[in-house]
C-alpha positions as a printed Julia matrix, in Angstrom:
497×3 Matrix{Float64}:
   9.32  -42.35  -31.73
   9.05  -41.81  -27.72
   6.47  -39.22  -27.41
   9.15  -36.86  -25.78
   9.41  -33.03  -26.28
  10.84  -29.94  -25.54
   7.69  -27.57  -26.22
   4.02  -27.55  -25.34
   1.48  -26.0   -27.58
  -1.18  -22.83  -27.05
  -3.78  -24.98  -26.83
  -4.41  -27.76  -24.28
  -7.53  -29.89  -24.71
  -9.19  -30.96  -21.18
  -8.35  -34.37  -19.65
 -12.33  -34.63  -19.42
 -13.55  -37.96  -18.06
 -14.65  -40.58  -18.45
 -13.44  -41.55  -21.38
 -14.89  -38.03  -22.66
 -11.73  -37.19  -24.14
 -10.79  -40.1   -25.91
  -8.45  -40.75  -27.72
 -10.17  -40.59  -31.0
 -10.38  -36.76  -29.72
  -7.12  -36.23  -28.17
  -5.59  -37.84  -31.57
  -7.38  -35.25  -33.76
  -6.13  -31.99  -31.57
  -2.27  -33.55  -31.45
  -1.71  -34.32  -35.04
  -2.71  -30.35  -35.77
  -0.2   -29.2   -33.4
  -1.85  -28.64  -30.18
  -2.42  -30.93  -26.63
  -4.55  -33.68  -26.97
  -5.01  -34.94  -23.9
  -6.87  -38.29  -23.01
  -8.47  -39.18  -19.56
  -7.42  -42.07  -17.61
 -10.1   -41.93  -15.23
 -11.78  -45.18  -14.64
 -10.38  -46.17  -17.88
  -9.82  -50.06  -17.01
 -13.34  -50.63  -16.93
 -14.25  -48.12  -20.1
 -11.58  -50.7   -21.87
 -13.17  -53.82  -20.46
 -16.55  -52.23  -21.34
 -15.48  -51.42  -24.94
 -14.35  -55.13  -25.87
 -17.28  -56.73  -24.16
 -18.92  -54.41  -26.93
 -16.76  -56.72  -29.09
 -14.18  -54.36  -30.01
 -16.33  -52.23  -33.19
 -13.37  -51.22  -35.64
 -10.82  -53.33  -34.1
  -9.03  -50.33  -32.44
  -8.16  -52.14  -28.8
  -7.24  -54.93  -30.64
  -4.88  -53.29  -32.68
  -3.39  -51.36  -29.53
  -2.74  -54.42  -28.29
  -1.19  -55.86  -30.76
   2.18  -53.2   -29.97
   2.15  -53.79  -26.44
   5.61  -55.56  -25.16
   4.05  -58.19  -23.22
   2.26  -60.66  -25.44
   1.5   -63.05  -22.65
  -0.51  -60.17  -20.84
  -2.28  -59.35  -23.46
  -3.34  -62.85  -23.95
  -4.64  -62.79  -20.54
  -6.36  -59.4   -20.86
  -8.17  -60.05  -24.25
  -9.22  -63.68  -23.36
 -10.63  -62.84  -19.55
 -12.7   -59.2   -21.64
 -13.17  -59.57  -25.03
 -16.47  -61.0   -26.77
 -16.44  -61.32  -30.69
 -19.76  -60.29  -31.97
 -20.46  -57.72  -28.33
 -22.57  -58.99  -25.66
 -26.47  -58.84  -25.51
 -27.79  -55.67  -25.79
 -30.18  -56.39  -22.23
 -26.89  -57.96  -20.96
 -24.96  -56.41  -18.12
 -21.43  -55.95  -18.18
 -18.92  -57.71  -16.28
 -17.22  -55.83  -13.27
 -13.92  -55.11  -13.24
 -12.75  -56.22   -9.72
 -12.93  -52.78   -7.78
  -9.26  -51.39   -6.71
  -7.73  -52.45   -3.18
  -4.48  -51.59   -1.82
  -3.48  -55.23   -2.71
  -2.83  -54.47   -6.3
  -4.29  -57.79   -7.4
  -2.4   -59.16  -10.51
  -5.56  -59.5   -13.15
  -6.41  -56.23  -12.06
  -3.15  -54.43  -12.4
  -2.03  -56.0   -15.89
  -5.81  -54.72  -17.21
  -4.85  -51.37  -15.72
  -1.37  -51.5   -17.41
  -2.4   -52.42  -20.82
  -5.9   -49.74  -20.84
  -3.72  -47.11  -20.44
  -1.38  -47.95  -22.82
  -3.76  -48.79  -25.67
  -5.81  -45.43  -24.78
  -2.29  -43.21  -25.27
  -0.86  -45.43  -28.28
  -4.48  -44.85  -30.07
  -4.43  -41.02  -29.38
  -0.65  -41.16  -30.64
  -1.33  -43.37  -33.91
  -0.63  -42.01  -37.22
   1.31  -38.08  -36.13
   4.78  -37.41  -34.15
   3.24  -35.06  -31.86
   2.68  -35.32  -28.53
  -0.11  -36.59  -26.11
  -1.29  -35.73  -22.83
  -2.47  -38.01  -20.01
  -5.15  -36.65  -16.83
  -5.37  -38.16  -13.8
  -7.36  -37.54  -10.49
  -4.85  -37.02   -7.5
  -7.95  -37.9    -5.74
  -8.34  -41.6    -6.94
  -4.94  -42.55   -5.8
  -5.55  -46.94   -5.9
  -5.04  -46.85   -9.89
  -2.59  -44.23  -10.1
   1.07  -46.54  -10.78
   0.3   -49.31  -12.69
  -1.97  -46.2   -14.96
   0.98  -44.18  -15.38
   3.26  -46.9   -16.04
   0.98  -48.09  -18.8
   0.56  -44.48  -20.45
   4.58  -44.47  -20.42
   5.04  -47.44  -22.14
   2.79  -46.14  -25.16
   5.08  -42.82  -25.38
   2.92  -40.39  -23.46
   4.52  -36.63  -23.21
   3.02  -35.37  -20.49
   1.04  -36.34  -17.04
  -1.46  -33.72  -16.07
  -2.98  -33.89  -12.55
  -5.4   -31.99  -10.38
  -8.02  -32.96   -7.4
  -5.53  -32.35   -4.81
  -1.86  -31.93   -4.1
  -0.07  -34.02   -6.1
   3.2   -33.63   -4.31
   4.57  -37.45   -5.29
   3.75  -37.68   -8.64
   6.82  -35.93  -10.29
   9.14  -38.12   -8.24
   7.12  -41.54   -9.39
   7.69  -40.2   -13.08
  11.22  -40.33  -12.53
  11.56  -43.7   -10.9
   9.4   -45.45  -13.69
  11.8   -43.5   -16.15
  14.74  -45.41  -14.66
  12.74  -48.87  -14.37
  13.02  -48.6   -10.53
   9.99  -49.6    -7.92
   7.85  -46.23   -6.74
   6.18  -45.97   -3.51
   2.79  -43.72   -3.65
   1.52  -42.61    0.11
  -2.45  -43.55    0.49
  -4.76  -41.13    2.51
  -6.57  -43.2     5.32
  -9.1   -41.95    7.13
 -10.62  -43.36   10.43
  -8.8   -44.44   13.9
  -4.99  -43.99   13.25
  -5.81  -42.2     9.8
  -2.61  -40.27    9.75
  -0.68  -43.58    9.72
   1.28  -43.76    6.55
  -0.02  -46.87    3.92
   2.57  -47.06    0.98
   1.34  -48.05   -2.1
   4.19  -50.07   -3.71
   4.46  -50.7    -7.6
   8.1   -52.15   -9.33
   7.62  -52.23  -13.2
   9.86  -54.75  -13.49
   7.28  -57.15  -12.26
   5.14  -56.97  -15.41
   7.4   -56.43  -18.12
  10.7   -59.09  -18.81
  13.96  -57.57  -19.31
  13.93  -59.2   -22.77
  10.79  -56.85  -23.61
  11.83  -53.57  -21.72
  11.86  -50.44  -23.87
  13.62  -47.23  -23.05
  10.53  -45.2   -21.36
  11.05  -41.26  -21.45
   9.98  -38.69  -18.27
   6.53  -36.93  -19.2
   6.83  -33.41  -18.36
   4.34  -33.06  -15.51
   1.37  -30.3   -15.47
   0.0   -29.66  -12.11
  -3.78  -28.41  -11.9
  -4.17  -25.79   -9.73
  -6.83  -23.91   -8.28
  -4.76  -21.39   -6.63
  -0.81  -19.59   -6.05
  -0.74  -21.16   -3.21
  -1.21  -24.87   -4.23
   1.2   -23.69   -7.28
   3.88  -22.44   -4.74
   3.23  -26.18   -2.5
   3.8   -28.05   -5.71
   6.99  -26.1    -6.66
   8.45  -25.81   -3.58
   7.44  -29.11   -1.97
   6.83  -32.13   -4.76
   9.13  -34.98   -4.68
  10.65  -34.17   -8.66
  10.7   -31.5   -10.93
   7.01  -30.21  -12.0
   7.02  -28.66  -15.47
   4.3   -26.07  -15.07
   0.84  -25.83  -14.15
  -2.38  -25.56  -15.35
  -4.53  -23.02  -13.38
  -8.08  -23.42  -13.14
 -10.59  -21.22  -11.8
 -14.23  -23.06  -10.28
 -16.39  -22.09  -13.42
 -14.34  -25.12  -15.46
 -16.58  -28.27  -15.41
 -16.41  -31.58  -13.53
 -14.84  -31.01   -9.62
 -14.4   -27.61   -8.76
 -11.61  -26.15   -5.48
 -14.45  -25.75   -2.44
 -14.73  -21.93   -1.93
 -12.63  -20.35    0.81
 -15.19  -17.94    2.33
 -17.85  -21.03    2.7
 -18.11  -23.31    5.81
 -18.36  -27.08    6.2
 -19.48  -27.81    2.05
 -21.59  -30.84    3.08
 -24.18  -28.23    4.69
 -24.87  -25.83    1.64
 -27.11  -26.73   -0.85
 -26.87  -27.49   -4.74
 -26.4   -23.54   -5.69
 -25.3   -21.34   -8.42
 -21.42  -21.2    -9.05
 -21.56  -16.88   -8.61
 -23.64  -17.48   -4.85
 -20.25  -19.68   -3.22
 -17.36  -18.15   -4.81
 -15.82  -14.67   -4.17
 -13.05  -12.79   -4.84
 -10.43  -15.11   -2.35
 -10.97  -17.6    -4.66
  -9.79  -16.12   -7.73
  -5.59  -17.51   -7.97
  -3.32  -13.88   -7.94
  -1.25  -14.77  -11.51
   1.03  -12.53  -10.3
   2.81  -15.1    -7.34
   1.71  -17.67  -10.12
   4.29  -15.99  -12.85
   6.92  -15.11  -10.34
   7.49  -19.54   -9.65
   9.28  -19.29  -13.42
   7.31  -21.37  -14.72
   4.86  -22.13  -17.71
   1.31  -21.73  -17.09
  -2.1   -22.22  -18.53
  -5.48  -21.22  -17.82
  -8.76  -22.94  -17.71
 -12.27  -22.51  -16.67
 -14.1   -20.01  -18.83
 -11.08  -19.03  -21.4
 -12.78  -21.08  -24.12
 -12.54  -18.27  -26.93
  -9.82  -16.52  -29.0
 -10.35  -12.76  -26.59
  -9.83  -15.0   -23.54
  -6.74  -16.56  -25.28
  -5.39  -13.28  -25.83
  -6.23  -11.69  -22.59
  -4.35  -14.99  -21.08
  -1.03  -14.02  -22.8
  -1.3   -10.66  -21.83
  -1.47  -11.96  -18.33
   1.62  -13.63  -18.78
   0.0   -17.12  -19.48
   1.63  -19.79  -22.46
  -2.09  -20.72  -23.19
  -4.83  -22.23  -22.35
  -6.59  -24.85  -20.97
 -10.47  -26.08  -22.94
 -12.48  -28.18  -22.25
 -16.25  -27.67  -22.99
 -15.68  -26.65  -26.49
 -14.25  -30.23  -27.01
 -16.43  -31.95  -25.13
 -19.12  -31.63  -27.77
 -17.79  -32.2   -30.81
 -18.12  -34.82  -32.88
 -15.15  -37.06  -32.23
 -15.37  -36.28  -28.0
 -16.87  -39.73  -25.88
 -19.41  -38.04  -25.26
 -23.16  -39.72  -26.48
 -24.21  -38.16  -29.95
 -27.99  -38.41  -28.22
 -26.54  -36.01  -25.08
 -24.7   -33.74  -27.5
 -27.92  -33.36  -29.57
 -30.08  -32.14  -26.23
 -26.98  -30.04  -24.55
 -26.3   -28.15  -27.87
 -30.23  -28.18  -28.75
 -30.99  -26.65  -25.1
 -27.7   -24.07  -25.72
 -29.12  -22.7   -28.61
 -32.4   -22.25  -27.05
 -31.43  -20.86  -23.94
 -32.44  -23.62  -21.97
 -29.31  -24.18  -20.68
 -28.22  -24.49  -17.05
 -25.23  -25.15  -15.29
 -25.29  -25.67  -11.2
 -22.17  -26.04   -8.8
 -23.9   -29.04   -6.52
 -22.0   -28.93   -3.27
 -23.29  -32.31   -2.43
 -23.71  -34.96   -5.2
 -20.03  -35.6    -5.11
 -18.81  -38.72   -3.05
 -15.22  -36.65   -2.63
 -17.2   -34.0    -1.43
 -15.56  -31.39   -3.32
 -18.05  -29.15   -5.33
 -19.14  -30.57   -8.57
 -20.86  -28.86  -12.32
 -23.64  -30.51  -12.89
 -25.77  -29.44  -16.39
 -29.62  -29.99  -16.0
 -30.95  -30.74  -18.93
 -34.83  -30.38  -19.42
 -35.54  -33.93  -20.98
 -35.45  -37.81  -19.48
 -31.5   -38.18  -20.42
 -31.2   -36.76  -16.68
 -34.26  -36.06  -15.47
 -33.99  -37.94  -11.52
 -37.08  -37.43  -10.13
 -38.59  -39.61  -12.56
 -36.4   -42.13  -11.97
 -34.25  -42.05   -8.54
 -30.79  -43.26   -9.14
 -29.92  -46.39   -7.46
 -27.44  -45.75   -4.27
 -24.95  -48.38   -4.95
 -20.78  -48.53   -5.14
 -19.94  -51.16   -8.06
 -17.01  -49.42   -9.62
 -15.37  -47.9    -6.31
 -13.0   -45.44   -7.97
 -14.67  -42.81   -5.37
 -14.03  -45.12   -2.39
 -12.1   -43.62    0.31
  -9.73  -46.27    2.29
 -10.4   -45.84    6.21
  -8.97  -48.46    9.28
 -11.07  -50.25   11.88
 -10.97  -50.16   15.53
  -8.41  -52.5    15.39
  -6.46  -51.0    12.45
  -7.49  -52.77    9.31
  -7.94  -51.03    5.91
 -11.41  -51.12    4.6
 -12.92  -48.71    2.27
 -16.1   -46.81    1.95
 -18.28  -44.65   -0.51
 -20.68  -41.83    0.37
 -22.52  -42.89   -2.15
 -22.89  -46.26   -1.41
 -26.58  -47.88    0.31
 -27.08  -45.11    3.59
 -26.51  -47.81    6.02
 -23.79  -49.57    4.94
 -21.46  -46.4     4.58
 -23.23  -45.5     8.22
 -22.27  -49.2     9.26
 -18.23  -48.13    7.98
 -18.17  -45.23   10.1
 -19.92  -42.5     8.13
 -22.61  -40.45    8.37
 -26.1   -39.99    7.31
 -25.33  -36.49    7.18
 -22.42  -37.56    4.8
 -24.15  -39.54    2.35
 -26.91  -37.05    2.3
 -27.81  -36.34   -1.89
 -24.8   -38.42   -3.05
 -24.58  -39.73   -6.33
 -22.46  -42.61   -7.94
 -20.76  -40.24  -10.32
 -18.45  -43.23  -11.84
 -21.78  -45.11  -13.54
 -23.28  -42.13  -14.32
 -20.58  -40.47  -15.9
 -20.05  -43.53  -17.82
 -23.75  -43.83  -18.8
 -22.97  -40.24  -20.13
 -20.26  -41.49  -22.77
 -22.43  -44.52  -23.96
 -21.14  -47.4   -21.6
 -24.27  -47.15  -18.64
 -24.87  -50.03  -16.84
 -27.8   -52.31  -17.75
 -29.98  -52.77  -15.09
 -33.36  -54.16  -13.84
 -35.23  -50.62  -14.43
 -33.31  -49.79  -17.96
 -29.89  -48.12  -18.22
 -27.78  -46.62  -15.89
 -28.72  -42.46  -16.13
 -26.48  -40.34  -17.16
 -24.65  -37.54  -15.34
 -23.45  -34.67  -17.63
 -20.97  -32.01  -16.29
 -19.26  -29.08  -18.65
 -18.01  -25.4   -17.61
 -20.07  -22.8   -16.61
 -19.07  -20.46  -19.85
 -21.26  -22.07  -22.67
 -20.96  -18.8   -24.55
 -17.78  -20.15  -26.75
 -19.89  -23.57  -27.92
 -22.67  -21.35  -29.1
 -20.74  -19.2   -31.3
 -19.45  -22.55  -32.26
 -22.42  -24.07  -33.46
 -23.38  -20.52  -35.15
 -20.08  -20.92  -37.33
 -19.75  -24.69  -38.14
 -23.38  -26.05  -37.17
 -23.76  -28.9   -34.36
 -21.89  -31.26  -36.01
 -18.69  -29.22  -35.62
 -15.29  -31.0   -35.0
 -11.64  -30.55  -33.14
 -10.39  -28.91  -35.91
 -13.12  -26.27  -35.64
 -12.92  -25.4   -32.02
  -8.78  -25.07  -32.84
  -9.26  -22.53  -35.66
 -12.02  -20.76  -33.86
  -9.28  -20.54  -30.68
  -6.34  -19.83  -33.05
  -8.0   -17.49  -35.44
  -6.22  -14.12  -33.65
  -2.54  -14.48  -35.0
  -0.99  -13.46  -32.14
  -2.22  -16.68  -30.28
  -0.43  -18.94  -32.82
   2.98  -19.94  -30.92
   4.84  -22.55  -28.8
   6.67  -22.01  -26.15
   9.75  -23.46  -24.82
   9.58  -25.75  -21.27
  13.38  -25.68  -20.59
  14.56  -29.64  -19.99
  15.49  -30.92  -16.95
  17.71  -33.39  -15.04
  15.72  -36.65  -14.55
  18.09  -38.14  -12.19
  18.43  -36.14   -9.21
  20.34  -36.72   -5.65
């Protein structure tokens, strides 16, 4: 079985990172007929992370035990994995941070991550699985998708930016052929073009090559317009799109009426966006294709009212993110859904603790799980999936984090002004699904993000209690006939002139 498909269900679970949708998650919404999607974000070092646990339930093991490339996985298990898990006051081990280099080690544990997250979400059901990526963190983006297709994924979803390449790469890695990704450099001479380069055929013998199939892509979209640039202008065939307004969690579009977004201030999500930011469905539905909503349509009227609009579904993600098979730590669900019944509950759009500097749902939760003040967050840049690649004065790449020590991203060219109420989202986010950093003070803090519509998860727990699963959010979504169909993505061409 090849993971490919000629129809996408109603239902499309978020690609929530990191490692929030897992694949224990997006396995339990696929085998019942809708999307399950997995994140790929930072997942390397969430795979790393989870064998220097020593591999509890011998899942990674057993992913790795299908991949075509024994010798890699040799490499990969005997550089990561610890029988028995490390010390509990132990740090982890870094994974070397991404360069532009693509440094062997590094690439092969990118590779085989990947693959073991989609052939774990796939295990056990013919349906299909889903794949998110961050246009955004572009250093990882190959060697990930080249891993997810050798498991059999069915479909590459992508938002944070334009992702005008990514259709075309799809295609070459289809055919076995090398793929050239363009990286965004900033600094003197930033324009100048950097290709990426990645050939498969590098990592995986002849002898051991299996046919791969072309996911259908999914852009994420925050607008018509990006919809109509990703139609019109991508480098291969994009399958349909995902539209999502700013009330869905994790990185939000920056609002078109507001100025310069490193000068406004953490605010509510209703005092920066207006009506020009709301995409018209209308120029949407006239590209032909399939489309999907997201951000606040987390309950069977907004289902409905998305059909009516001419939709094939929708897009959750908050729902999911809290039930009991998500990443996410039992001890954060506990206080989220506690402080939801409550009332407690708050959700910001921080226009500044984002290194990308795009706007950013942040939930602030009334206990110590997140509580800064009592505990500043360290500055520092040890993972570098945020790190933006920039050239010297005299033209050499370099990279830089705005959430990185003040001075040294000042000493790279940035500014205080810049760096100003930064946070390291990629160890807090994976402090948030159980894998934080240990460090001299205690363990990394978490940083918790969900949608702005939190309505949907409290008529959750009222009907199946906190403990509820997947297969409660999809009946609670489904439960309106009308919103239980499939619809057709016509194939296409894969090898185009």
């Amino acid at each position: 079985m090849d993971g490919s498909w000629n129809k996408l269900p109603t239902i499309i679970q978020g690609g929530m990172g990191v490692a929030v949708s897992n694949w224990n998650l997006a396995n339990a919404v696929s085998r019942l007929g809708q999307l399950g999607v997995v994140s790929g974000t930072a997942i390397d070092t969430v795979f790393a992370r989870r064998l220097q646990l020593g591999d509890p339930g011998g899942h990674l093991r057993r992913a790795m035990d299908s991949f075509p490339v024994a010798e890699m996985v040799k490499r990969v298990r005997e550089t990561w994995f610890v029988p028995g898990g490390k010390e509990p006051g132990e740090p982890f081990r870094l994974v070397s941070r991404s360069t532009a280099e693509m440094k062997k080690a590094w690439t092969e544990l990118m590779i085989v991550s990947n693959f073991s997250e989609v052939f774990l979400a796939r295990e056990g059901h013919d349906n299909p699985v889903g794949i998110n990526f961050l246009e955004k963190v572009q250093l990882p983006t190959m060697p990930s998708v080249f891993g997810a297709m050798l498991a059999g994924v069915g479909c590459v979803l992508m938002g944070a930016g334009i992702p005008l390449t990514i259709p075309g790469i799809l295609d070459g890695l289809a055919r076995w052929e090398p793929v050239e990704l363009n990286l965004r450099v900033e600094g003197k001479n930033g324009g100048d073009a950097y290709a990426l380069r990645f050939d498969p055929n590098e990592f995986v013998p002849v002898a051991n090559r299996p046919e791969l199939s072309r996911p259908k892509f999914l852009g994420i979209v925050s607008s018509d317009v990006i919809a109509r640039t990703l139609a019109r202008k991508a480098n291969g065939h994009v399958d349909g799109f995902v539209v999502e307004n700013h009330t869905a969690g994790g990185h939000n579009a920056p609002p078109r009426r507001v100025g310069k977004r490193e000068q406004q201030p953490a605010v509510q999500d209703q005092a920066v966006y207006g009506e020009k930011d709301r995409p018209d469905l209308e120029k949407v539905r006239a590209l032909g294709r399939p489309f999907w909503l997201a951000g606040s349509y987390g309950s069977p009227e907004s289902l409905g009212a998305a059909v009516e609009a001419g939709a094939s579904g929708i897009q959750v993600g908050t729902a999911f993110a809290f039930c009991t098979e998500s990443g996410t730590a039992s001890r954060i669900k506990d206080e989220v859904l506690r402080q939801c019944v409550s009332g407690e509950f708050k959700a910001i759009t921080d226009c500044r603790a984002s290194p990308t500097g795009f706007p950013f749902k942040l939930i602030v939760l009334k206990d110590s799980l997140t509580d800064l003040d009592r505990r500043p967050r360290e500055r520092i840049c040890d993972l570098g999936y945020l790190r933006q690649p920039y050239r010297d004065d005299l033209g050499r790449l370099h990279y830089r984090c705005a959430a990185e020590p003040v001075d040294n991203f000042v000493r790279k060219g940035g500014s205080v002004e810049e760096a100003e109420q930064k946070q390291c989202l990629c160890n807090g986010l994976l402090a948030t699904i159980g894998l934080g950093q240990v460090r001299g003070d205690g363990v990394e803090l978490p940083i918790v993000t969900a949608g702005q519509d939190f309505e949907p998860v409290n008529r959750m727990v009222q009907r199946a209690g906190v403990k509820y699963t997947a297969a409660d959010v999809l009946e609670f979504l489904l439960e309106r006939s009308t919103a239980q169909r499939t619809v057709a993505i016509p194939d296409h061409d894969l090898i185009r002139t």
